[in-house]
PDBQT receptor file of N, H, CA, C and O in Angstrom, charges set to zero:
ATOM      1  N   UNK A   1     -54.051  41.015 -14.051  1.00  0.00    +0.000 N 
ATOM      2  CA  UNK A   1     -54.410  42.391 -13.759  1.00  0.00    +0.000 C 
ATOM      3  C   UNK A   1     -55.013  42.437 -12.350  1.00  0.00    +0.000 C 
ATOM      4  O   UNK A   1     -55.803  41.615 -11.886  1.00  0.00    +0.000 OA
ATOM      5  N   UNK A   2     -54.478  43.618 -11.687  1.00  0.00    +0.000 N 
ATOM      6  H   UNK A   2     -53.836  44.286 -12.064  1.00  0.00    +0.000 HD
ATOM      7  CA  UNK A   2     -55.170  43.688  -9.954  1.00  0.00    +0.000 C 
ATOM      8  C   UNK A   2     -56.962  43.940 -10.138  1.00  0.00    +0.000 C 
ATOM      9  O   UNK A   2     -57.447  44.560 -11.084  1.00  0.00    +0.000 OA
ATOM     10  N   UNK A   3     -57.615  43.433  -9.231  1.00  0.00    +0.000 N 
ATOM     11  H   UNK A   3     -57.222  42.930  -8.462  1.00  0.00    +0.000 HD
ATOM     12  CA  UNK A   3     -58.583  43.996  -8.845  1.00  0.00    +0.000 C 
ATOM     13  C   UNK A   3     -58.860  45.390  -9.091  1.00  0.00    +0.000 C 
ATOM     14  O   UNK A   3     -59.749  45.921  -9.757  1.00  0.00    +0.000 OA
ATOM     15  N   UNK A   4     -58.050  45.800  -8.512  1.00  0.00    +0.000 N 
ATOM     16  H   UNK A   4     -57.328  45.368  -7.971  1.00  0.00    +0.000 HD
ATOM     17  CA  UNK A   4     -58.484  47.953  -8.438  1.00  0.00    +0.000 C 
ATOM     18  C   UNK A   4     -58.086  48.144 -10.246  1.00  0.00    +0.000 C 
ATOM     19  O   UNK A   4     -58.721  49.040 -10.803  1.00  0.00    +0.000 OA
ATOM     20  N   UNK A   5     -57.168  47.410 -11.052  1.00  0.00    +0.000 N 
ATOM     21  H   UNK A   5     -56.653  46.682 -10.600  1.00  0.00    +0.000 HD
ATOM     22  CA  UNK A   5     -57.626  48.262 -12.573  1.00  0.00    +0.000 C 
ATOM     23  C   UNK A   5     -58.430  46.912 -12.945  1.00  0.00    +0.000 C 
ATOM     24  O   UNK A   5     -58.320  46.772 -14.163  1.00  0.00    +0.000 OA
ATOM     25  N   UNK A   6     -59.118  45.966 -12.449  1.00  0.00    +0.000 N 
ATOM     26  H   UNK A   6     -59.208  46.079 -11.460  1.00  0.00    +0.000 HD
ATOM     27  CA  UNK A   6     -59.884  45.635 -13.381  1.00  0.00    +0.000 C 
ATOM     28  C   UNK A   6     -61.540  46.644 -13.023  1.00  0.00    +0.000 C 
ATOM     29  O   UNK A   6     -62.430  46.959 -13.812  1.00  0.00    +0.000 OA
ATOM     30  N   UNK A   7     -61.444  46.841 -11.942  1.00  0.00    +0.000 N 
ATOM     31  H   UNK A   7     -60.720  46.585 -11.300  1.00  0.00    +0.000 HD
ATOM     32  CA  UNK A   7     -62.365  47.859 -11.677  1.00  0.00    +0.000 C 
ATOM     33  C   UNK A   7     -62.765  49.447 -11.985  1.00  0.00    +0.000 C 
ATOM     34  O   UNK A   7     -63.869  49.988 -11.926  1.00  0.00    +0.000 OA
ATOM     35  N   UNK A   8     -61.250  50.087 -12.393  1.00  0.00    +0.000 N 
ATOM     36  H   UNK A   8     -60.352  49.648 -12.441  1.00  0.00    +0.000 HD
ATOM     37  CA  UNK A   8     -60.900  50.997 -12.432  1.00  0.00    +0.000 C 
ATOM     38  C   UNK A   8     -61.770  50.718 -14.344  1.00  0.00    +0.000 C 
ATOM     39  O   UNK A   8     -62.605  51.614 -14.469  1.00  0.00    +0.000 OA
ATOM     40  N   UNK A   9     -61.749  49.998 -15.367  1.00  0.00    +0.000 N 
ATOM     41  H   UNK A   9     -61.071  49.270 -15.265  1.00  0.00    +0.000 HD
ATOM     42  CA  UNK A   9     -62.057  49.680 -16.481  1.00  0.00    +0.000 C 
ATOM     43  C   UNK A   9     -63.695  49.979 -16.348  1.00  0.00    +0.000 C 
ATOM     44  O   UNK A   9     -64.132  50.445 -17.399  1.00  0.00    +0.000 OA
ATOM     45  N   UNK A  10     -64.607  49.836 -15.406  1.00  0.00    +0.000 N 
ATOM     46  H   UNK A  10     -64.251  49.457 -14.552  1.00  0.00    +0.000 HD
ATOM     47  CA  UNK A  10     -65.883  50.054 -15.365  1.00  0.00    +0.000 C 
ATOM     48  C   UNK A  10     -66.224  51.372 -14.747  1.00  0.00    +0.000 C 
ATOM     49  O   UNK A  10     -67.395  51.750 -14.728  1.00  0.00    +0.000 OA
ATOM     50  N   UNK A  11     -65.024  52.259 -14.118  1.00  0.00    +0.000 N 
ATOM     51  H   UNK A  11     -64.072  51.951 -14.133  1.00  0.00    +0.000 HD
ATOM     52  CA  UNK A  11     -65.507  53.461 -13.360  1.00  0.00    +0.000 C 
ATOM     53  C   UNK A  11     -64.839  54.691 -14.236  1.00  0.00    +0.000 C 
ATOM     54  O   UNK A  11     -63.643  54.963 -14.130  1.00  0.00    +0.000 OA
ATOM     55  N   UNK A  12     -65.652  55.339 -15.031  1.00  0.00    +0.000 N 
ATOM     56  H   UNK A  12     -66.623  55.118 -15.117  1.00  0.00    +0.000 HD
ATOM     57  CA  UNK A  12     -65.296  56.768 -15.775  1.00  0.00    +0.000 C 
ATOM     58  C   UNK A  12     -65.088  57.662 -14.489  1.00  0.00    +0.000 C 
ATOM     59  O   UNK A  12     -63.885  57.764 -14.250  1.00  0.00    +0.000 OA
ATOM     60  N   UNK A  13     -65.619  58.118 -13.885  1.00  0.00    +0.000 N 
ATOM     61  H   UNK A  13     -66.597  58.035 -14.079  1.00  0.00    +0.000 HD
ATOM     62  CA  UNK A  13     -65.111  58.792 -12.747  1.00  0.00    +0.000 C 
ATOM     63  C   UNK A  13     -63.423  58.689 -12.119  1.00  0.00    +0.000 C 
ATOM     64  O   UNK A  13     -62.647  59.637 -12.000  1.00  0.00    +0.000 OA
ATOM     65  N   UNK A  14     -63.155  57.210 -11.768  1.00  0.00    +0.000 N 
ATOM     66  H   UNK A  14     -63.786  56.439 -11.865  1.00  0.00    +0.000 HD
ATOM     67  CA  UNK A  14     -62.135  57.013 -11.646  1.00  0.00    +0.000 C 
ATOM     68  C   UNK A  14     -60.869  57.270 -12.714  1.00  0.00    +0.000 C 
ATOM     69  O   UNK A  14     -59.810  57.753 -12.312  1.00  0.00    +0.000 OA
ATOM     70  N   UNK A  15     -61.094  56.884 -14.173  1.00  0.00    +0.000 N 
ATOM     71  H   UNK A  15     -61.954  56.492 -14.499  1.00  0.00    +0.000 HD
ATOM     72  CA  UNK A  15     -60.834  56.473 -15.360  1.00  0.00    +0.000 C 
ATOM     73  C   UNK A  15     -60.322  58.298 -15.102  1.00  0.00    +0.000 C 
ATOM     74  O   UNK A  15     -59.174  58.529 -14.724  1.00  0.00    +0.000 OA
ATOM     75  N   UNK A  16     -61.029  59.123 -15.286  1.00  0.00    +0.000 N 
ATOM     76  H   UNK A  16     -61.962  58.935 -15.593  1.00  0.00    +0.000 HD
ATOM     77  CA  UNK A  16     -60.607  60.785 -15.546  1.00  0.00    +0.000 C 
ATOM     78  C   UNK A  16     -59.911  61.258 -14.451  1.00  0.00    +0.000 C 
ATOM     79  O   UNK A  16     -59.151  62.209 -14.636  1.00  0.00    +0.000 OA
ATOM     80  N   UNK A  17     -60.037  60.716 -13.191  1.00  0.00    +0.000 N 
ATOM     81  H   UNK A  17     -60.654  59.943 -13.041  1.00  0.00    +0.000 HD
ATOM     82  CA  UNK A  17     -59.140  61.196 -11.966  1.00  0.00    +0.000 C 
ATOM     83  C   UNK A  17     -57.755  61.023 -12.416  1.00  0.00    +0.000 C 
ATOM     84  O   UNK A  17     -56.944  61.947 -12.464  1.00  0.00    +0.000 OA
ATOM     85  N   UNK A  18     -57.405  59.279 -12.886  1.00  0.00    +0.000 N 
ATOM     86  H   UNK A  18     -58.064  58.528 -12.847  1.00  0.00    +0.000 HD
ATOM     87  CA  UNK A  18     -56.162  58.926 -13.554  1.00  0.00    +0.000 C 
ATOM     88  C   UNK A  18     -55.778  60.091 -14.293  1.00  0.00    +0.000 C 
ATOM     89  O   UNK A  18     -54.722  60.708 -14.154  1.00  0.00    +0.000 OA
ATOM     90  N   UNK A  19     -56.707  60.347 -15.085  1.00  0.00    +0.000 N 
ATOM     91  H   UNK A  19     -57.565  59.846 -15.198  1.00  0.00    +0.000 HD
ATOM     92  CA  UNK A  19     -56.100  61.005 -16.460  1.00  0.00    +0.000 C 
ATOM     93  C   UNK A  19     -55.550  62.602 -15.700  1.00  0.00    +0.000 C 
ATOM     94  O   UNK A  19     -54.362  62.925 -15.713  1.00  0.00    +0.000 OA
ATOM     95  N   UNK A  20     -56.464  63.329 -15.172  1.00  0.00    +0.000 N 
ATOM     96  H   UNK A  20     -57.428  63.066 -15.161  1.00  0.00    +0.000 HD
ATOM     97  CA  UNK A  20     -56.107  64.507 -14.196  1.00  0.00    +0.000 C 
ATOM     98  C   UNK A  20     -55.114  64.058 -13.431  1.00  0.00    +0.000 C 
ATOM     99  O   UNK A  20     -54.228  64.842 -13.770  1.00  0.00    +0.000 OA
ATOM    100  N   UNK A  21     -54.714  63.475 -12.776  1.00  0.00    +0.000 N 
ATOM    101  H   UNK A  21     -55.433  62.838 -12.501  1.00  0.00    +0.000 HD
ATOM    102  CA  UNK A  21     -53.219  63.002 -12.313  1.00  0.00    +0.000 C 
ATOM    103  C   UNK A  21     -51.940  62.993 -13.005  1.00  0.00    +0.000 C 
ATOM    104  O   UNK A  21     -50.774  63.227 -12.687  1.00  0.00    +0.000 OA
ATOM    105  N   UNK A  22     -52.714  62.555 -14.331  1.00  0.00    +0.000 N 
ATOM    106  H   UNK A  22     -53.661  62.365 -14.589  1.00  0.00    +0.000 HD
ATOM    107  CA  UNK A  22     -51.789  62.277 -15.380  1.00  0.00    +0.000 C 
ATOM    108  C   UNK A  22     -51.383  63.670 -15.938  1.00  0.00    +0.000 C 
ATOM    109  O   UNK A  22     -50.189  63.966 -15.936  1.00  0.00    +0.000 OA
ATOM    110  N   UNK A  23     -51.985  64.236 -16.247  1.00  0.00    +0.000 N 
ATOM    111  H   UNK A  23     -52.956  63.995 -16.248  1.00  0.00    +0.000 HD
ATOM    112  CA  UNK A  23     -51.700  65.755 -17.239  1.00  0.00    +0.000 C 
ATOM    113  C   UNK A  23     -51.667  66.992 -16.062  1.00  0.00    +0.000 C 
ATOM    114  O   UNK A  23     -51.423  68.142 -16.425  1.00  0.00    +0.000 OA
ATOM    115  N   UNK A  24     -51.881  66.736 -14.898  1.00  0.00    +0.000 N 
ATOM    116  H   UNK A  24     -52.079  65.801 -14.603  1.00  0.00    +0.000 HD
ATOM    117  CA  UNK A  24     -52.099  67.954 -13.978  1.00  0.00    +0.000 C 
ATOM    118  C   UNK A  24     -51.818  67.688 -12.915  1.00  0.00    +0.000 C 
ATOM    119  O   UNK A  24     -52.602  67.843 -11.978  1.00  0.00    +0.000 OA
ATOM    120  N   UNK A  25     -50.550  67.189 -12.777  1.00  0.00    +0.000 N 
ATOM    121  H   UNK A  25     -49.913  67.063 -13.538  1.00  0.00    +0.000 HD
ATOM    122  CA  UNK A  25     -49.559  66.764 -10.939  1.00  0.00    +0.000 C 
ATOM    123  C   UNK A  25     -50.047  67.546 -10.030  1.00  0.00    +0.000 C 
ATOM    124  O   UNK A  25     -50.605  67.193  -8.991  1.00  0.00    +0.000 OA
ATOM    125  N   UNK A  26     -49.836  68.693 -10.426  1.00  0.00    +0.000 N 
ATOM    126  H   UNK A  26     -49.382  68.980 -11.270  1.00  0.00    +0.000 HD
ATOM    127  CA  UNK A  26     -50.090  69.629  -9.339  1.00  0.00    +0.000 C 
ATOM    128  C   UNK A  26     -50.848  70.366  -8.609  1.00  0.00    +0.000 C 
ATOM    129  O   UNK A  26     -50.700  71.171  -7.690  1.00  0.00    +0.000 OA
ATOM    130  N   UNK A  27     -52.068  69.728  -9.473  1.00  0.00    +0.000 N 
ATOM    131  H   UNK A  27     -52.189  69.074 -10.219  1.00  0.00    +0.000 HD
ATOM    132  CA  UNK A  27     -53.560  70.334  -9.120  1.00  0.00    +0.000 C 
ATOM    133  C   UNK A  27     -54.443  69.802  -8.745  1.00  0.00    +0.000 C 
ATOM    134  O   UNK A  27     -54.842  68.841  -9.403  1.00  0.00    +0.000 OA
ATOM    135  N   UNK A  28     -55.080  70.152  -7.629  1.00  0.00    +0.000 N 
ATOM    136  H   UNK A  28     -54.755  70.933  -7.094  1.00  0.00    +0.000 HD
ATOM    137  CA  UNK A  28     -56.162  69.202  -7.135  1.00  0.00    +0.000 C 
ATOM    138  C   UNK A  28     -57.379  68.989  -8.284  1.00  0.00    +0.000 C 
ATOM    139  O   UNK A  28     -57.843  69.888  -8.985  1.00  0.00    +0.000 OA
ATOM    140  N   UNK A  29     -57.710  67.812  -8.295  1.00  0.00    +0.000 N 
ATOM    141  H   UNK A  29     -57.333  67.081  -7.725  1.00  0.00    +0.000 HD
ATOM    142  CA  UNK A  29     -58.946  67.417  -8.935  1.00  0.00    +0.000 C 
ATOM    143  C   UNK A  29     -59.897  68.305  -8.924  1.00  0.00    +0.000 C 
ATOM    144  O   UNK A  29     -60.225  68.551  -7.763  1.00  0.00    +0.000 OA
ATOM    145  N   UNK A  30     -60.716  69.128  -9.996  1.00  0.00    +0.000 N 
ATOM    146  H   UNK A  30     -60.450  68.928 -10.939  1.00  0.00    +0.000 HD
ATOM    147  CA  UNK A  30     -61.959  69.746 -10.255  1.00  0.00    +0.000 C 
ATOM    148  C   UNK A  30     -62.489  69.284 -11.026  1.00  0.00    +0.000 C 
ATOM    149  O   UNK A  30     -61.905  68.482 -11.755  1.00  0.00    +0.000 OA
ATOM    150  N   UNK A  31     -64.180  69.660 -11.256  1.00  0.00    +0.000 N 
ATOM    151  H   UNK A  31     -64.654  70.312 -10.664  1.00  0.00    +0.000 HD
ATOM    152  CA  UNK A  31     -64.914  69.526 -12.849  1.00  0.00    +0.000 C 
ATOM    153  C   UNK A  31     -64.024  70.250 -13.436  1.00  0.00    +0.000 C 
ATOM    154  O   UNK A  31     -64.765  69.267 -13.453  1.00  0.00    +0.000 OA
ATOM    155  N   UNK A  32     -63.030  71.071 -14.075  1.00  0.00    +0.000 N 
ATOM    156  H   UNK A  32     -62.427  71.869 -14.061  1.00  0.00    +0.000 HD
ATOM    157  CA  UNK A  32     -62.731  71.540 -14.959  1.00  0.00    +0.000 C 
ATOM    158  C   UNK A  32     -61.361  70.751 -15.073  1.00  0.00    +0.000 C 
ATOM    159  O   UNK A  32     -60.914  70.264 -16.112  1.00  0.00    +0.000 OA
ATOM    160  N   UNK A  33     -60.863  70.718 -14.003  1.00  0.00    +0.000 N 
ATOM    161  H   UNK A  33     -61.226  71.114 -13.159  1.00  0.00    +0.000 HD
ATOM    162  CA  UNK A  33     -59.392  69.225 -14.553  1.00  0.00    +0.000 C 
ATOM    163  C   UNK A  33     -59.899  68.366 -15.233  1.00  0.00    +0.000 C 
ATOM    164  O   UNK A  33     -59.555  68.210 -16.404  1.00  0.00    +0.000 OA
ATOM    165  N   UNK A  34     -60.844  67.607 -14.639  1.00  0.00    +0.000 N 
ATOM    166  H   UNK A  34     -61.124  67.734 -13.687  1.00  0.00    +0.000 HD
ATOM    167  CA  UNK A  34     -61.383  66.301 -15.072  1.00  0.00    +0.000 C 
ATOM    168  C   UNK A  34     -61.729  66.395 -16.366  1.00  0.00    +0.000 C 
ATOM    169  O   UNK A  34     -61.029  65.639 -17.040  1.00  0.00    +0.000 OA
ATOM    170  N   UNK A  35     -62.583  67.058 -17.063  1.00  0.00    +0.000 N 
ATOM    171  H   UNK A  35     -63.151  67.672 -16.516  1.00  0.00    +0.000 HD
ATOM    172  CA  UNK A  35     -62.870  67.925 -18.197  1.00  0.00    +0.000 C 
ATOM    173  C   UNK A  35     -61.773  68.288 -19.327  1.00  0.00    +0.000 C 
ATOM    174  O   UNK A  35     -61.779  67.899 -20.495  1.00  0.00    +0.000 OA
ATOM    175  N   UNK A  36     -60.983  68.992 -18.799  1.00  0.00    +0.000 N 
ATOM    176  H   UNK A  36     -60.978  69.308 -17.850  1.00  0.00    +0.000 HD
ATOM    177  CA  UNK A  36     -59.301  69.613 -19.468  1.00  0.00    +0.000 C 
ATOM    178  C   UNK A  36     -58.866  67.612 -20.098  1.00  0.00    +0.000 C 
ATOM    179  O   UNK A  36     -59.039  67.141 -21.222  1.00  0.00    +0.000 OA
ATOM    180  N   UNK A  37     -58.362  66.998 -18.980  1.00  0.00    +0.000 N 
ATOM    181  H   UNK A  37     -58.221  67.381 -18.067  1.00  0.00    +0.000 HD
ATOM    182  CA  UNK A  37     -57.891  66.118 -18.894  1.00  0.00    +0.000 C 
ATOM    183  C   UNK A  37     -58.673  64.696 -19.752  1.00  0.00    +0.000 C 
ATOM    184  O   UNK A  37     -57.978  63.912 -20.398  1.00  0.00    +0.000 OA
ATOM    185  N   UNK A  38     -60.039  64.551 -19.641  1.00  0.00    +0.000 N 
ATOM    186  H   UNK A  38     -60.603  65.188 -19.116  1.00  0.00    +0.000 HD
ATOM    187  CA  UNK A  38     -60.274  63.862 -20.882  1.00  0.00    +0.000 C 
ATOM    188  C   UNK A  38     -60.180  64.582 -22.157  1.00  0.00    +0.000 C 
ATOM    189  O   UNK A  38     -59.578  63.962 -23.034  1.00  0.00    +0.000 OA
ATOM    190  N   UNK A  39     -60.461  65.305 -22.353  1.00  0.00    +0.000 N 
ATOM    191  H   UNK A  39     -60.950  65.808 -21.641  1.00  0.00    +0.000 HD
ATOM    192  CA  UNK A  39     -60.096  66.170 -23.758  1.00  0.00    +0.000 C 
ATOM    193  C   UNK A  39     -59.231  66.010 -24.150  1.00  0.00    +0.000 C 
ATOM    194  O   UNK A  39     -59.148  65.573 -25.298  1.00  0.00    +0.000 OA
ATOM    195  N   UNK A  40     -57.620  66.411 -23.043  1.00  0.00    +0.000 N 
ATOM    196  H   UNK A  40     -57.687  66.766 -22.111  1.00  0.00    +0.000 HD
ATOM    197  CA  UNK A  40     -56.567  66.137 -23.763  1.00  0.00    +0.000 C 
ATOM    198  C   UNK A  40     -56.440  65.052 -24.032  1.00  0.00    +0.000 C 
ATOM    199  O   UNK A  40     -56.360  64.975 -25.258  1.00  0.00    +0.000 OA
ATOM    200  N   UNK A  41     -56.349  63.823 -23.439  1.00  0.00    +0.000 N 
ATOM    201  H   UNK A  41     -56.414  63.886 -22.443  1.00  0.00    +0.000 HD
ATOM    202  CA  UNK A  41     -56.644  62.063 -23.925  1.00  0.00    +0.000 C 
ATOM    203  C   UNK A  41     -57.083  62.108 -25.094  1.00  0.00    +0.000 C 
ATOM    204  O   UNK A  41     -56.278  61.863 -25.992  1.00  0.00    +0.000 OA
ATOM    205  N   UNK A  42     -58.583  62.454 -25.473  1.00  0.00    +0.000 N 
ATOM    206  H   UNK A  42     -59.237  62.653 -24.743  1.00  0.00    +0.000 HD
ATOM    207  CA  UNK A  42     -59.094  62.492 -26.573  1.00  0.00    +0.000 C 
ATOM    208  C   UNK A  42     -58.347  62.433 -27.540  1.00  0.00    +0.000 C 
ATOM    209  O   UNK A  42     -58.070  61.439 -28.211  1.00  0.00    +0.000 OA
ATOM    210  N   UNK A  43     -57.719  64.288 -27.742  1.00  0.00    +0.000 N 
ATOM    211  H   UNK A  43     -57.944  65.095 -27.197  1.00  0.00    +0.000 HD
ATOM    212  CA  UNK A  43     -57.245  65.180 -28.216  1.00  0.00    +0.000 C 
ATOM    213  C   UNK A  43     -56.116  63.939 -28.806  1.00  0.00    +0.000 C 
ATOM    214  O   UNK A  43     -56.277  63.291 -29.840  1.00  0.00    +0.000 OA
ATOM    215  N   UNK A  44     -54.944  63.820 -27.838  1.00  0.00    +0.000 N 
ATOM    216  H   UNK A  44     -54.813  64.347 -26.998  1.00  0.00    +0.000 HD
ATOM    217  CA  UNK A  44     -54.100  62.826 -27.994  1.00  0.00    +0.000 C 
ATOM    218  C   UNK A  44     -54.428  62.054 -28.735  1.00  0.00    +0.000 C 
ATOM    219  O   UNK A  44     -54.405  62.426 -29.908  1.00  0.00    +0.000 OA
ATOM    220  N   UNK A  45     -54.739  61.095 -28.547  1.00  0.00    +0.000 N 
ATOM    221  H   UNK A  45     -54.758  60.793 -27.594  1.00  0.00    +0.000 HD
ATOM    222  CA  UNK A  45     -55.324  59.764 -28.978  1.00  0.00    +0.000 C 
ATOM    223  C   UNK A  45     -55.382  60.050 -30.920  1.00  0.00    +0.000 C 
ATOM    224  O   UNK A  45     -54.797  59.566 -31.889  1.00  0.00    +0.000 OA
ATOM    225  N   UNK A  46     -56.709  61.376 -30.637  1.00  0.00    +0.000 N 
ATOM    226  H   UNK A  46     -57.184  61.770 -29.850  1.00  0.00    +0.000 HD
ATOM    227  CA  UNK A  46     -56.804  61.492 -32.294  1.00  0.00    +0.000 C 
ATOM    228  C   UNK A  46     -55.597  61.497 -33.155  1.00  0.00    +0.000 C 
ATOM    229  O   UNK A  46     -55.354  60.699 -34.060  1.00  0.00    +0.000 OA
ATOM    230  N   UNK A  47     -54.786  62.614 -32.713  1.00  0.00    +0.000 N 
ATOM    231  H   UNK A  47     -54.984  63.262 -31.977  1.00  0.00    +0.000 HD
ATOM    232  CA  UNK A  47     -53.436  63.051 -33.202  1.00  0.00    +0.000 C 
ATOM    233  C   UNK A  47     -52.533  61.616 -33.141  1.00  0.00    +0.000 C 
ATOM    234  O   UNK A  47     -51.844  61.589 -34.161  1.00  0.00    +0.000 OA
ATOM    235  N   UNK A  48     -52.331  60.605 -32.441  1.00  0.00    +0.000 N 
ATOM    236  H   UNK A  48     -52.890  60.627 -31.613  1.00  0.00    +0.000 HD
ATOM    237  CA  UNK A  48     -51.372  59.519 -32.620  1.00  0.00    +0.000 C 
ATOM    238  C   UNK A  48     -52.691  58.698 -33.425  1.00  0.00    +0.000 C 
ATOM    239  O   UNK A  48     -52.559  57.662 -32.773  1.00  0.00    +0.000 OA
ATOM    240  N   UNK A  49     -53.310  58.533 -33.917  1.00  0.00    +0.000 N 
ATOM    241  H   UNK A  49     -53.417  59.374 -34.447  1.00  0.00    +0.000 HD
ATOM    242  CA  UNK A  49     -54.332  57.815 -35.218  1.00  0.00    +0.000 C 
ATOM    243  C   UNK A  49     -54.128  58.186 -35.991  1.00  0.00    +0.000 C 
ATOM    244  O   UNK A  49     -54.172  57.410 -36.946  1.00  0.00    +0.000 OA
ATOM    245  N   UNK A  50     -53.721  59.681 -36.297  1.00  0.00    +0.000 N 
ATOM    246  H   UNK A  50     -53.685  60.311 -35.522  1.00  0.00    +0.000 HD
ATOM    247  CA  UNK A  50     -53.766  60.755 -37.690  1.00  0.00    +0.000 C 
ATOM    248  C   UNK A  50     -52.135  60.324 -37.713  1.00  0.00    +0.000 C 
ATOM    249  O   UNK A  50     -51.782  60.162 -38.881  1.00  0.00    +0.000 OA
ATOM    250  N   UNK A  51     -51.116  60.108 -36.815  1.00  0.00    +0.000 N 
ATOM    251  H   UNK A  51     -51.403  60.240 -35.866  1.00  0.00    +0.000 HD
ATOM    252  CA  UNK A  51     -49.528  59.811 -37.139  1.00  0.00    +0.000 C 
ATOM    253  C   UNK A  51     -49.885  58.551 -37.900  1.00  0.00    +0.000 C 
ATOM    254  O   UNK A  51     -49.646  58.460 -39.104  1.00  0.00    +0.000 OA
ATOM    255  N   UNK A  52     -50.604  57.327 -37.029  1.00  0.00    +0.000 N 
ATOM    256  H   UNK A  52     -50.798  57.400 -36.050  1.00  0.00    +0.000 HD
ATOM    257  CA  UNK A  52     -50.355  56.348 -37.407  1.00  0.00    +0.000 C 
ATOM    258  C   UNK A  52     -50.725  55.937 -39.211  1.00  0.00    +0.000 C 
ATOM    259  O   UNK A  52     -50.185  55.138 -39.976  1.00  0.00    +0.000 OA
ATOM    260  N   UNK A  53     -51.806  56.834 -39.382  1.00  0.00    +0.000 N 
ATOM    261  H   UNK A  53     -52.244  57.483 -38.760  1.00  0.00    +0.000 HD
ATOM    262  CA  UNK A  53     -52.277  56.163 -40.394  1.00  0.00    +0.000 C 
ATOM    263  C   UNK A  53     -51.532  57.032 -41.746  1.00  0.00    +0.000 C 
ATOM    264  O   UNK A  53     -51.342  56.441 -42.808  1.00  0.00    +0.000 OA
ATOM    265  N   UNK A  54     -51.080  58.738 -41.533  1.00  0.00    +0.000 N 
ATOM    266  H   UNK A  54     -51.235  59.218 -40.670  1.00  0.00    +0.000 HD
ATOM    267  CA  UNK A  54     -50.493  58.996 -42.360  1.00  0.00    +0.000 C 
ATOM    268  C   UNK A  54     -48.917  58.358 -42.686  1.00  0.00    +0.000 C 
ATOM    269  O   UNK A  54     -48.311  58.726 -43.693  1.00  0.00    +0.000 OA
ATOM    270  N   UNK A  55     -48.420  57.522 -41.874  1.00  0.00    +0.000 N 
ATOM    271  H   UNK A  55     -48.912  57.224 -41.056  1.00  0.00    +0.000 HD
ATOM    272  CA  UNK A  55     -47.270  56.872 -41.694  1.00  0.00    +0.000 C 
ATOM    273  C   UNK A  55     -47.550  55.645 -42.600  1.00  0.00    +0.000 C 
ATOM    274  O   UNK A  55     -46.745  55.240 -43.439  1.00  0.00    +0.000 OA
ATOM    275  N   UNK A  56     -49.360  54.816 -42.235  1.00  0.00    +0.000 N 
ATOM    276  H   UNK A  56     -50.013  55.145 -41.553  1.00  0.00    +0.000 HD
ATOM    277  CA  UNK A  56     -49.254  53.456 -43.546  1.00  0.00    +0.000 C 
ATOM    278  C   UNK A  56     -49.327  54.062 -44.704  1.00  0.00    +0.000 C 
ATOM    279  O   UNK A  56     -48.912  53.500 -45.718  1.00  0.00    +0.000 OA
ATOM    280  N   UNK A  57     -49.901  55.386 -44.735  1.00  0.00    +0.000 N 
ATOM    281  H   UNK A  57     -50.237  55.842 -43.911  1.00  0.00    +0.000 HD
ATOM    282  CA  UNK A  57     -50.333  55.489 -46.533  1.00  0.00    +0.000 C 
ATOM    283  C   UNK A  57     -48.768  55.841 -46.919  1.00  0.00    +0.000 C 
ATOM    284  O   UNK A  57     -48.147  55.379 -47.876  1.00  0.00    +0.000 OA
ATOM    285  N   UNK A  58     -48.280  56.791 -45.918  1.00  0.00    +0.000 N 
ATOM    286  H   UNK A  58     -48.785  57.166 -45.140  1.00  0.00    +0.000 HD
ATOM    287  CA  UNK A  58     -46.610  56.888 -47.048  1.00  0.00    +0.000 C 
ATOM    288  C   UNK A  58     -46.066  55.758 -47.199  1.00  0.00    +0.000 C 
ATOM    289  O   UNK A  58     -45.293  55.835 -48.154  1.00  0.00    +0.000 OA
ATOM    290  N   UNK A  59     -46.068  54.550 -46.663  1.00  0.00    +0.000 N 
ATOM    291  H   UNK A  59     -46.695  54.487 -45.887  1.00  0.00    +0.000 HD
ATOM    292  CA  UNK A  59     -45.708  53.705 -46.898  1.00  0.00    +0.000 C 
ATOM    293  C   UNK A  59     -46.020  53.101 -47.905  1.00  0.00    +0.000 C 
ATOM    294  O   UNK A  59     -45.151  52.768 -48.711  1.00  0.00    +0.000 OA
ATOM    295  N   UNK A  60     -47.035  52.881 -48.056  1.00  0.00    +0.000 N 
ATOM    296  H   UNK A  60     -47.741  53.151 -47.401  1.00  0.00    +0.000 HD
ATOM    297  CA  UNK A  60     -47.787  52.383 -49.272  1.00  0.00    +0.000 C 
ATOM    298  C   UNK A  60     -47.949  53.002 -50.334  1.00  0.00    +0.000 C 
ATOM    299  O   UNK A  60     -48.221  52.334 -51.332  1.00  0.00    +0.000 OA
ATOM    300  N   UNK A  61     -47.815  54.713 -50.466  1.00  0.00    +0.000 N 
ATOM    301  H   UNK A  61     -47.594  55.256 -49.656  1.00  0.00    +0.000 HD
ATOM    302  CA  UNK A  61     -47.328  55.349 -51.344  1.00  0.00    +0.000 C 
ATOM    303  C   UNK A  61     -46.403  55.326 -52.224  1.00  0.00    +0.000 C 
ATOM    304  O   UNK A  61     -46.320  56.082 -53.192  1.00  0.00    +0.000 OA
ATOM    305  N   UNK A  62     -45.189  53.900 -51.741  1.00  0.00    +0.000 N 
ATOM    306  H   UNK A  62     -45.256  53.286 -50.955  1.00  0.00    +0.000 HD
ATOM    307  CA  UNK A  62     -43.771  54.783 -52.582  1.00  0.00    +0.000 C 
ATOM    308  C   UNK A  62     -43.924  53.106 -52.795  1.00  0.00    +0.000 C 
ATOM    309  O   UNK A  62     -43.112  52.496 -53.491  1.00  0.00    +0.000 OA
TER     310      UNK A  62
């Protein structure tokens, strides 16, 4: 792993710029991108946990 993401792993600041890059190409960085943009991560994240795990129980259901 480079230097800049093993660093990038200790800087939340940086860590949410990514993410605002990520969900919002076209918009310059604000408190309210930055904001929008961890949320949606969050947001994400929860929703692919709630796939994953309703996916083992049907499994294990039948």
């Amino acid at each position: 792993m480079s230097r800049a993401a093993e660093r990038l792993k200790e800087n939340s600041l940086g860590q949410a710029l990514v993410l605002a890059r990520l969900f919002f190409k076209d918009e310059n960085p604000s408190e309210q991108t930055l904001a929008d943009a961890v949320w949606l991560y969050g947001d994400l994240l929860e929703n692919m946990s709630n796939a994953v795990n309703n996916g083992i129980a049907k499994a294990f259901k039948e």
